[in-house]
C-alpha positions in Angstrom: -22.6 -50.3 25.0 -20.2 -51.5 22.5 -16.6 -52.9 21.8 -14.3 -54.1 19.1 -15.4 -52.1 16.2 -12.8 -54.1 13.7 -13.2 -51.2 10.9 -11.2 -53.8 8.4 -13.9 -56.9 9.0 -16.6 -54.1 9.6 -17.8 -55.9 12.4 -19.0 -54.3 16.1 -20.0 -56.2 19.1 -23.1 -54.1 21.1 -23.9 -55.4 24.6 -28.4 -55.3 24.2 -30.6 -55.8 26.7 -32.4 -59.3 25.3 -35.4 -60.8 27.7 -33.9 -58.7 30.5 -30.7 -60.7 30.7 -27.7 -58.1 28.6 -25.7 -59.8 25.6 -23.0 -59.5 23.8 -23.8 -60.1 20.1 -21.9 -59.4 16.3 -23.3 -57.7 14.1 -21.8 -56.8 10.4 -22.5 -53.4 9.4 -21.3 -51.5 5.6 -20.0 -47.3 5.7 -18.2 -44.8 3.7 -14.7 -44.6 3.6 -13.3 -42.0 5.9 -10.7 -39.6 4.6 -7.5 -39.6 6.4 -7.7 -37.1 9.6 -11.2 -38.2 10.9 -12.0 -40.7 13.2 -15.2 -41.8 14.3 -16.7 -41.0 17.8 -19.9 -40.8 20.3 -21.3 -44.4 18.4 -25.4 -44.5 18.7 -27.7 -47.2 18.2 -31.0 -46.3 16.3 -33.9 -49.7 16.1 -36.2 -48.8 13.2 -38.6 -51.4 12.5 -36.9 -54.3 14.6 -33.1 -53.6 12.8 -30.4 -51.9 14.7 -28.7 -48.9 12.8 -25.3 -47.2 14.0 -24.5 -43.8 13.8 -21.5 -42.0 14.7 -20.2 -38.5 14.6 -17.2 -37.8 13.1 -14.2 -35.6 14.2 -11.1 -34.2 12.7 -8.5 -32.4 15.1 -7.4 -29.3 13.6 -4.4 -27.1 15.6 -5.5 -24.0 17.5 -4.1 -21.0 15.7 -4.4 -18.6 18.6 -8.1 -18.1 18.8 -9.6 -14.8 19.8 -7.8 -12.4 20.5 -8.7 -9.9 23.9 -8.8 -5.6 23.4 -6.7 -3.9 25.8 
């Protein structure tokens, strides 16, 4: 679970499971700058070799322009 992710600070609080008691703790992370029109969505938490990684898709909206269109 997370919360806050302060894009500015780059910054995320993720609620973990520590000792069997859950936590919320801060953790800094660094990314790409996003071009205008995507946002970021659906955030996972990878642990490779004791260190937490995020990843996160990323989506744009783009306007239906009438789709398929049915014979008859």
């Amino acid at each position: 679970m997370w919360k806050d992710d302060d894009e500015i600070n780059q910054t995320i609080m993720l609620k973990l499971l520590i000792n069997g008691e859950w936590k919320w703790l801060k953790f800094n992370y660094q990314q790409h700058s996003i071009d205008n029109g995507w946002v970021k969505s659906q955030i996972s938490i990878v642990i490779k070799r004791n260190q937490p990684y995020l990843t996160y898709a990323l989506e744009k909206y783009v306007p239906a322009t009438g789709g398929a269109k049915s014979p008859g």
